[in-house]
Each structure stands twice: as C-alpha cells, then as structure tokens.
N, C-alpha and C positions, 0 to 999 in steps of 0.2 A: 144238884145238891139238895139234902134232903131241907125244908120249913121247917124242921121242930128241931129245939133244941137237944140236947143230950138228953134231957126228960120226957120228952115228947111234948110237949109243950110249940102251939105256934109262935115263931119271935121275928121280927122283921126285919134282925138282925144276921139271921140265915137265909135269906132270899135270895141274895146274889151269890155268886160265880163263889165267894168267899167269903168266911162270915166278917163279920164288924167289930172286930174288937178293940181296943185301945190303940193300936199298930196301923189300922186300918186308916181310921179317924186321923192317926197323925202324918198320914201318909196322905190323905188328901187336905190335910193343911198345910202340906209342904207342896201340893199341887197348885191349890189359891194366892200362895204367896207368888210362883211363880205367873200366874194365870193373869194376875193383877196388878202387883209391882212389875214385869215386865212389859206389858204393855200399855199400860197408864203412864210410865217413866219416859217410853218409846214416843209418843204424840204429845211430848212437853211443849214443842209451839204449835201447834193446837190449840192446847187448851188454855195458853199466852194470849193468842189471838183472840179466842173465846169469851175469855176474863173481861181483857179490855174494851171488847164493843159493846159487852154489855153494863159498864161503867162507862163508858166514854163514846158514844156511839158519834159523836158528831167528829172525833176525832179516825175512831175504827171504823169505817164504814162496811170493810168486807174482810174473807179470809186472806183473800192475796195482799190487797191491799195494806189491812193491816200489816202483817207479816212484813210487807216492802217498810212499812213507817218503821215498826221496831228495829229490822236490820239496820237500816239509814240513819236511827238515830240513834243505838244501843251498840250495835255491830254484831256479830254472829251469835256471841255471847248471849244477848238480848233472848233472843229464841228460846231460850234454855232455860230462861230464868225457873227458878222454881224446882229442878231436877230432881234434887236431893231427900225434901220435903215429901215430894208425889211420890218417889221410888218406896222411902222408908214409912210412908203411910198407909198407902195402898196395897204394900205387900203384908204390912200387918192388917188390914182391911180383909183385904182377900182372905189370910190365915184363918181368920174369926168367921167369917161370909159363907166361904166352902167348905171350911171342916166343921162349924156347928149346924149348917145345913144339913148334912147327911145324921150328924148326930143326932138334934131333933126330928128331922123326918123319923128315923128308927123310933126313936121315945112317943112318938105322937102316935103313930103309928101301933105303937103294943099298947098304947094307953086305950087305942080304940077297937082295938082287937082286930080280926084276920076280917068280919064281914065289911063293917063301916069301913075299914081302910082301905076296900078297894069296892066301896060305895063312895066314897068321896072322897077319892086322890085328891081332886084340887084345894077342897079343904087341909090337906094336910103338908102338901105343897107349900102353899101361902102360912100355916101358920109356921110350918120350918125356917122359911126365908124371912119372916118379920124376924121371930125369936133371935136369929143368930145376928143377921141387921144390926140389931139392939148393941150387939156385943162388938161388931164390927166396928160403929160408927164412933165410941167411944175412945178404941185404939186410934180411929183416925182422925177424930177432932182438931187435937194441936196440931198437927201437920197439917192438916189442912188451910185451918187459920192463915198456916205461917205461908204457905204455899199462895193462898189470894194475897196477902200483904207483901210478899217477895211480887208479884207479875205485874201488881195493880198499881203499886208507889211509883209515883213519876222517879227517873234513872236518878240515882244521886239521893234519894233522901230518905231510902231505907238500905241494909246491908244485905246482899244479895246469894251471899256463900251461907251454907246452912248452920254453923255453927253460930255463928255472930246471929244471924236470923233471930235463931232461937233466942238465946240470948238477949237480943232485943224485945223480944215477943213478951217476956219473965220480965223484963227490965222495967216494960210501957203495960200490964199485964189490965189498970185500972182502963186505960181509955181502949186497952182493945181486947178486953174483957176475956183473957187468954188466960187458962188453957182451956177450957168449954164454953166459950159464949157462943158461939156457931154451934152447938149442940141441938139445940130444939128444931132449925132452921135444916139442920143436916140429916137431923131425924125426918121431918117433912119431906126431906127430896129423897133422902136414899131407902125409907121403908118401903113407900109405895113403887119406886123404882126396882129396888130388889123383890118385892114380892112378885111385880108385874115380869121380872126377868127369868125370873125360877119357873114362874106359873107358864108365861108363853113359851119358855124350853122345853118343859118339862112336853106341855100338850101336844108343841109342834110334832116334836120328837115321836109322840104316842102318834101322831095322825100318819109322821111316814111309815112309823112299823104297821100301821093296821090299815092304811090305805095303798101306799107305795109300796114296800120291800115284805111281802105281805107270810115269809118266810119266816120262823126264828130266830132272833136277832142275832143267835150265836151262830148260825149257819152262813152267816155273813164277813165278809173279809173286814179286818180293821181298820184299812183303806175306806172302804165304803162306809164303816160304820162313823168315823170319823167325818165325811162326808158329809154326811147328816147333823152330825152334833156340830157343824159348822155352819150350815146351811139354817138349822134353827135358830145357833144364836143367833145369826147375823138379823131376820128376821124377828126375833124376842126384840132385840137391841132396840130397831128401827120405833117398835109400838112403847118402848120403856122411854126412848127420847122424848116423845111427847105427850106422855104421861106426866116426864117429873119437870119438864121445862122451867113452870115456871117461876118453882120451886127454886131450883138452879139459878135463873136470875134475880131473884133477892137476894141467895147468899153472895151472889158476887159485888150486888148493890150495897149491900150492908159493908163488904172492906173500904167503900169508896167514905174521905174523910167527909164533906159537903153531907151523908148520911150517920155522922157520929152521933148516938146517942137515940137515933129516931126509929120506933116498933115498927116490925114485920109490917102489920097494919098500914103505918103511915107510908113508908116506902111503896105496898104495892098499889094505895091508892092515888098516889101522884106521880106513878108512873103507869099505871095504867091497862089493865089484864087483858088489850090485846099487844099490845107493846110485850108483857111480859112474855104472853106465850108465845110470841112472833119472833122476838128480836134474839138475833144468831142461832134460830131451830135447823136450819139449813144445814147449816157447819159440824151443829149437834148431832144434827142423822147419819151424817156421813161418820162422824167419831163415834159414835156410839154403836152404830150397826158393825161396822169393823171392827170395834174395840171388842162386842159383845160376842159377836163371829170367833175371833183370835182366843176370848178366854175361854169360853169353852173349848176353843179345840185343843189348846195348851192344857186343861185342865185335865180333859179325855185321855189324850193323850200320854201323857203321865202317868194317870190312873191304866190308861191300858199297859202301858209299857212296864207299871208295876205289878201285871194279872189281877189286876181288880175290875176288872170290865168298865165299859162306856156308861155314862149316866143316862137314864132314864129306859120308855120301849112300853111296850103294848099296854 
C-alpha cells in the first residue's frame, strides 16, 4: 500500500496494510476494550490479594495465603469482590488506551513528518501512550476508587454489589474524595507504566523483526506473528511492573481508613520506599507479565482478525 495520500502527500495514516480512518480507530477501540476489560475482570482475586497485602500486610502475608484468609473468612464470593467495577473501568480504560494510542501515534507522527518519525520512533511512541493515558485514566478513576473500597473494607462495612458501591461512593463522596481524588496518584502509576508498556512493545517487537524473523513481517503466518506480540508483551509487562510499583502501592494505601486525609508525601514517607517498591512486586510480576502478554495478544488478534495487521515490526 502506497504512503501518500490521494494527493500525494506522506501521511502516516497510509502506512499500514489499511489506511486509518475513523473505522479504523474505532475498531481498535473495540479491541482495547476487549484487551483490558477482559482480562483485568479475569484476575479479580489477584488483584483482592494484591490490594490487601499491601494495606494490611501483617494480616496478607502472601498470594496463597492471603487468598486462603479471604475464602475462609468471605467465602468464594470474597475473591471476586470488585468484578463489576474492574470489568466496566478497564474496558473503558482500554477503549481510550488503545484507540487514542494509535490515533496520536498517527497525529504525532505527521506533525513530525516522514524524516523525524522514523528518526525517533521512541519519541513518538512515549508521547502517543502518555497522550491517550491522559484520557484513559480519567474514564477509569471512579471505578477504580470504588473497585479498592469494594476489596480493601473489612467484610460487612461497605457494600460489595456494584450498584450500591457506587452509590455509596456519591453518597460518602467528601471523605473519599470520589469521583477523582485517585486522579493525580493514578496519573503517577499509569503514565509512566503505559508509556513504559507501548515503548518496550513496541521495541521488543522491532528487535524480533530485525534480529529474529529477520523476513517481512507480512511474509509471516498470524500464528507466528501473534507469537511475537505475545512474547513482547509478556516481556514489556514484566519491566512496566517495576516501574510503576510503587506508585501502585500508595494508591492502595490511600483506600486504607488509618491513611484518611494524609498526602502522597506522608504515606510514602512512613512507610517506606523499600517497603513500597518491595511489598507484593512478586505477585505483581506474575500479574502484569501475563496480563500484559494476554492484552496484546487479544488486542492483535482482533486487529488481525479485522485485516488491520499486528501492531508494530521493523
């Protein structure tokens, strides 16, 4: 397919297998949604277990662990808590994440013309994945919120079905500063995590095509190319876990009530910035390398299955 548009003009919106129109765009936002809401919804006790060690670590001690307390003293339910919340935020997360990703890429991209853009991919990588970030994390604030306040309240003393949640959430809004007080803290974890998630896809990605499969990407079966976009994420995931860690653990410290009212600031100083980057990173690697593996290959996957080729390549 030819680079220039119908005028002859370079656009970077002609690049791929098809160009990027409106259709495009909303077709890999119905890819994110699935990429994100489904597997973010998927490891709900996970990220239960998660929550609570790092709120309560004297009582969480491990993943199994934990897990064994909540069954024991929640019952299967327990595990779950939060489902509803994660599913309907994250897949609006995802919608914003990976449909404005490829959007801005595009925009950035002809802003900087055909040299610079493929003088500094990573540049333009990182500024797509912050931009759209921006718009993701705003869809998914309230839920979010409500999502640590559903896993983190001891059993019994908040309501655990999504509707009532919320509800509560609106209801108690001053002392749990809802629907964006988690904003600035969610910006902190998920910019640098989403930039760092695009940027090591994107390059992994580049090293298999120009070191490994060292052919045209389209000369390659979907199998294999899927492969790859699995293989990166999992990979990206693993380096974005310990990146935003410990970022991650203050928002879950800020649900806890004993931290009502007390800045970013105070919390990570009295608990501690090896504590912070340390405590549940283990559980984290393991979730997030898998989670990050699964979205993109759901995300490929889809985009392939719609002929819009695999993300990224030489």
């Amino acid at each position: 397919m030819s680079h220039l548009t119908p005028s002859g003009k370079w656009d970077a919106r002609y690049l791929g297998p098809v160009p990027h129109d409106s259709a495009y765009y909303a077709k890999c936002m119905l890819g994110g949604v699935l990429a994100c809401g489904v597997t973010h919804a998927g490891i709900t006790p996970l990220d239960v277990a998660k929550c609570n060690m790092q709120v309560n670590p004297a009582k969480y001690k491990g993943l199994t662990s934990g897990l064994a307390t909540l069954v024991r003293e929640e019952g299967q339910t327990g595990i779950w808590k939060g489902f509803g919340p994660t599913f309907v935020g994250y897949s609006l997360q995802g919608m914003f994440k990976y449909g404005l990703y490829e959007f801005f890429k595009d925009q950035y991209m002809n802003l900087a013309g055909e040299e610079l853009s493929n003088k500094y991919k990573p540049a333009i990588w990182l500024a797509g994945s912050a931009s759209a970030e921006v718009f993701a994390d705003i869809a998914l604030c309230p839920l979010e919120m409500t999502k640590v306040k559903i896993q983190t309240s001891p059993s019994g003393t908040f309501p655990t079905s999504f509707g009532a949640a919320l509800a509560e959430m609106s209801k108690t809004k001053v002392e749990t500063r809802y629907p964006f007080g988690s904003l600035v803290p969610l910006w902190s974890r998920q910019i640098p995590y989403t930039m760092a998630k695009f940027f090591f896809f994107e390059k992994i990605v580049q090293v298999f095509y120009t070191r490994v499969f060292t052919e045209p990407k389209e000369t390659y079966s979907k199998t294999t190319q899927l492969g790859v976009t699995f293989a990166s994420g999992y990979l990206a995931g693993v380096v974005c876990a310990i990146v935003s860690h410990p970022a991650d653990t203050v928002v879950s410290l800020m649900g806890k009530p004993a931290n009502k009212g007390k800045s970013i600031g105070t919390i990570a100083s009295e608990t501690g910035m090896v504590a912070l980057a340390t405590k549940g990173l283990g559980t984290r690697v393991l979730m997030i390398g898998t989670l990050t593996g699964f979205q993109w290959w759901i995300y490929d996957s889809f985009k392939s299955a719609m002929g819009l080729g695999t993300t990224g390549g030489k």
